[in-house]
VOMI-340958 format. One record per residue (C-alpha): residue in three letters; y, x, z. Coordinates in steps of 0.05 Angstrom, whole numbers, plus 32768, in hexadecimal, padded with zeros to 4 digits. Layout:
! VOMI-340958
alaYXZ ...
This chain:
! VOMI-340958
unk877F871687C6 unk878887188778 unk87B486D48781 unk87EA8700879E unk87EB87308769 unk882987138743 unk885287288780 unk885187698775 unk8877878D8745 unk888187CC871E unk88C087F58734 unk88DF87F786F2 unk88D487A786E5 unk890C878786D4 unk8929875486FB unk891E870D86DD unk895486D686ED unk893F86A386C7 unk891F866786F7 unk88D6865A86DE unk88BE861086CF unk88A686108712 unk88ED8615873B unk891085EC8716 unk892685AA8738 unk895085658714 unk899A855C8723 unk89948522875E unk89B384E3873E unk899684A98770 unk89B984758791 unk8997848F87D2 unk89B584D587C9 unk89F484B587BE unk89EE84868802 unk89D284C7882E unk8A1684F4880D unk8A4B84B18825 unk8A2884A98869 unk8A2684FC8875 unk8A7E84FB885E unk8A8784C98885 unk8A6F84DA88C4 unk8A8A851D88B5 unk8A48854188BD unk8A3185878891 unk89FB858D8870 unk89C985C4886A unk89B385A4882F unk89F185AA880A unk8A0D85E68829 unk89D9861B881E unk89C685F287D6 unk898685E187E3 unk895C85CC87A1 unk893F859887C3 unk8975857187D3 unk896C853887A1 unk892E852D87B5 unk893485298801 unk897585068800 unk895684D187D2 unk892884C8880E unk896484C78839 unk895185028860 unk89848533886A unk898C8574889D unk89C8857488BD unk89E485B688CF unk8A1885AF8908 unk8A4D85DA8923 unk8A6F85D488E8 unk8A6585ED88A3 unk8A7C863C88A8 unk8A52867788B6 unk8A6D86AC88E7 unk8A3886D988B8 unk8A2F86EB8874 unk89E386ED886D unk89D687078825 unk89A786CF8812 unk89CF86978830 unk8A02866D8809 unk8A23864C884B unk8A6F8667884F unk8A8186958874 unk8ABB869F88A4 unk8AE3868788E9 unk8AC0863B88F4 unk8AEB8604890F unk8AE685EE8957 unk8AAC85C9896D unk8AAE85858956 unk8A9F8559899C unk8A8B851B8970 unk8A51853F894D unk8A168533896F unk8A2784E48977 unk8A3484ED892E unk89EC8509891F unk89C684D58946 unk89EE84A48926 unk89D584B988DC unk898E84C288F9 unk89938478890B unk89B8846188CD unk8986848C889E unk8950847388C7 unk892784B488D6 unk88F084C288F0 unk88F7850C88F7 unk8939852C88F0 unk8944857788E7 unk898485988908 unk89A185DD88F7 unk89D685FE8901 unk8A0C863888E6 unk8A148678890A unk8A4186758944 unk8A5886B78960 unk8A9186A6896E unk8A7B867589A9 unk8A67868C89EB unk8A26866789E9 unk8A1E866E899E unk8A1786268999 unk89DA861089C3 unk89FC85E289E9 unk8A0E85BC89A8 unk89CA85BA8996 unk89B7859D89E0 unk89E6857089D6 unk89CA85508992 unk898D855589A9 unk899C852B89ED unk89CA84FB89BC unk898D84E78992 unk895E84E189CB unk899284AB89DF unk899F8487899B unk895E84928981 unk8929849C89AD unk88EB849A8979 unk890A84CF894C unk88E785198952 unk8917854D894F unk890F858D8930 unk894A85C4893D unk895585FD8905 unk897D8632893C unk89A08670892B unk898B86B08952 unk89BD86A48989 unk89CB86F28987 unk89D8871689C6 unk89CE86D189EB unk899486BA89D5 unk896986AB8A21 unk899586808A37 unk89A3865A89FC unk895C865589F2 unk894D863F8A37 unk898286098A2E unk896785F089E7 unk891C85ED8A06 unk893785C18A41 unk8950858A8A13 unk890F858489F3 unk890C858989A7 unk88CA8581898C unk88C985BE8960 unk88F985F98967 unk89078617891D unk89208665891B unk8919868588D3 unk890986CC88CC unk891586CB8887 unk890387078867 unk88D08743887A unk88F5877F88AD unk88FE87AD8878 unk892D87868859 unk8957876F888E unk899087A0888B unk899E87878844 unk898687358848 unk89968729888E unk89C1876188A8 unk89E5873988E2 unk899E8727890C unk89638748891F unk892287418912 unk88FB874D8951 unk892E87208976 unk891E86EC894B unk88D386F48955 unk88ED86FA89A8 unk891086B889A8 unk88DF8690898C unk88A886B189B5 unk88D786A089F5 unk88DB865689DB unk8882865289DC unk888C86768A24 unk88C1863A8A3F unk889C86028A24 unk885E860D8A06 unk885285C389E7 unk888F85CE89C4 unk887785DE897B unk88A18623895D unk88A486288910 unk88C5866488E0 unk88CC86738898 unk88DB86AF8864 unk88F086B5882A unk88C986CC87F4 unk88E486ED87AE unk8915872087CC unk88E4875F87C6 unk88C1875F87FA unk886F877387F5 unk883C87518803 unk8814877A883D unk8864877B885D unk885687298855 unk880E872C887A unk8839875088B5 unk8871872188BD unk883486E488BE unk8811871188FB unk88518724891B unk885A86CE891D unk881B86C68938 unk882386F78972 unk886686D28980 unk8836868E8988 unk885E86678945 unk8835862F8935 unk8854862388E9 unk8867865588AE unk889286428878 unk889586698834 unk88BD865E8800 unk88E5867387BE unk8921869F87D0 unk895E8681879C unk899786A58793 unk89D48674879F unk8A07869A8773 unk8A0786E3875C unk8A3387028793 unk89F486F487BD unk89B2871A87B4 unk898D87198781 unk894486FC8771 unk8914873A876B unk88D2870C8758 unk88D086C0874F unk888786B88772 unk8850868E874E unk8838864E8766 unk87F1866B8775 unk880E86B1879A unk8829867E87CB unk87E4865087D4 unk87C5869A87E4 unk87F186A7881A unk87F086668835 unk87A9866D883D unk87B786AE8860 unk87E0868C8889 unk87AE8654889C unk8777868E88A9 unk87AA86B588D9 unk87A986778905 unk87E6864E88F0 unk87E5860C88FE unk880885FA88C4 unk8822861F887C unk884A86038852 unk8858862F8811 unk886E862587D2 unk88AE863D87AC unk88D385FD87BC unk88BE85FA8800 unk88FE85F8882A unk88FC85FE8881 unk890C85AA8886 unk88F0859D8841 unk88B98562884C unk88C7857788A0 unk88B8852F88BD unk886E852A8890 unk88648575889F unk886F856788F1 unk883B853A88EA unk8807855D88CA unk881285918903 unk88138566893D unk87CE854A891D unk87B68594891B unk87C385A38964 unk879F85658978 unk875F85748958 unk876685C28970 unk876785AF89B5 unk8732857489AD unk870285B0898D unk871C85DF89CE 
């Protein structure tokens, strides 16, 4: 338990800003990040990646793997941590999801990771986009496992969940971000116990579907309110836990409390793993699609040998 000691901080600490040697990433400069940026333009397809200025975008675009965030690139929220924009989206494009099994072919993937903005605005909040991609790179590229990244779907989210699970993604993504506590500040538009709901309602459609969340680490949040968050996943069924670095995008947004050492995150991922996880991944780069296609393996592998041992 000593390992998570750097986590916690005195009151009256001041706040440090300066990225350690640990977070800090190379500018990309490969031709394959150049070749993954002209296919994305021109099939006129945002980025999550770019967008929300992800640190790891040089190295997983060298790779050409790249999470595409459809229904456009505006936010109908204004999460504090978030750098997506925020304001009244354009109309639906009808070309998308054609568009994003097209890339998946083109980049040749293996696994591709969809997200999405916010949609209030839409009556469905956007599920039936998502089925849509989904049922468009079933079609186009049947071999490719697909991982969706959703929103909370607020106010709608059993149907839109119901919907999602029927088109069959093999892992269904839902972030809770941060610990409850600091939701009214970090995350003020959602809910945390409907977040837990919908992914616990996605396990009770489809149980072989394989559910997966993350939080942010570095915002102030301590670490027994951590341990919770890990248990309140586990009673909800998620089989994989992300943890990373929280980054602040630009300094209207808020502000890092505690850059988190490299071995304060191996301790909780070993929590994790004892709590019954079938996967962790945390470090302070760890991102929710960062190294997703090796990481979906690794899981599927673990479920196999849990039920060969049941």
């Amino acid at each position: 338990m000593n390992e998570i000691a750097p986590l916690l901080r005195p009151a009256d600490a001041p706040l440090r800003q300066r990225k350690p040697d640990w977070i800090r990433v190379k500018a990309p400069t490969s031709i394959g990040f150049a070749e993954t940026k002209q296919l994305m333009r021109r099939l006129n397809l945002a980025t999550v990646c770019e967008e929300a200025a992800c640190p790891n975008i040089g190295e997983c675009w060298t790779k050409k793997h790249a999470t595409v965030m459809i229904l456009g690139d505006t936010c109908t929220r204004a999460c504090a941590f978030c750098n997506v924009k925020t304001g009244m989206p354009r109309a639906v494009d009808p070309l998308e999801p054609e568009h994003v099994a097209v890339a998946a072919a083109e980049l040749g993937l293996q696994h591709i990771v969809i997200t999405s903005v916010d949609r209030d605005d839409l009556p469905d909040g956007g599920a039936s986009q998502f089925v849509k991609v989904i049922k468009a790179l079933r079609r186009n590229t049947p071999g490719t496992t697909i991982e969706i990244l959703t929103p909370d779907f607020r106010n709608k989210a059993q149907s839109a969940v119901e919907s999602i699970v029927e088109a069959g993604p093999d892992v269904y993504n839902h972030n809770l971000e941060t610990v409850p506590r600091l939701y009214p500040t970090i995350r003020p538009g959602a809910r945390y116990y409907a977040s837990l709901r919908l992914l616990e309602s996605v396990k009770r459609h489809d149980p072989s579907i394989f559910t997966k969340s993350g939080v942010m680490l570095g915002l102030g949040e301590e670490r027994l309110e951590v341990h919770q968050v890990m248990d309140d996943m586990r009673s909800a069924d998620i089989d994989f836990l992300t943890m990373g670095q929280y980054l602040q995008p630009t300094p209207r947004h808020a502000k890092v409390i505690d850059f988190v050492a490299p071995k304060a995150f191996d301790a909780y991922a070993a929590i994790g793993r004892a709590k019954g996880f079938l996967l962790v991944a945390a470090s302070p780069l760890t991102r929710s699609s960062y190294h997703a296609g090796d990481d979906f393996a690794r899981m599927r592998a673990a479920r196999e040998a849990q039920l060969a041992k049941a």
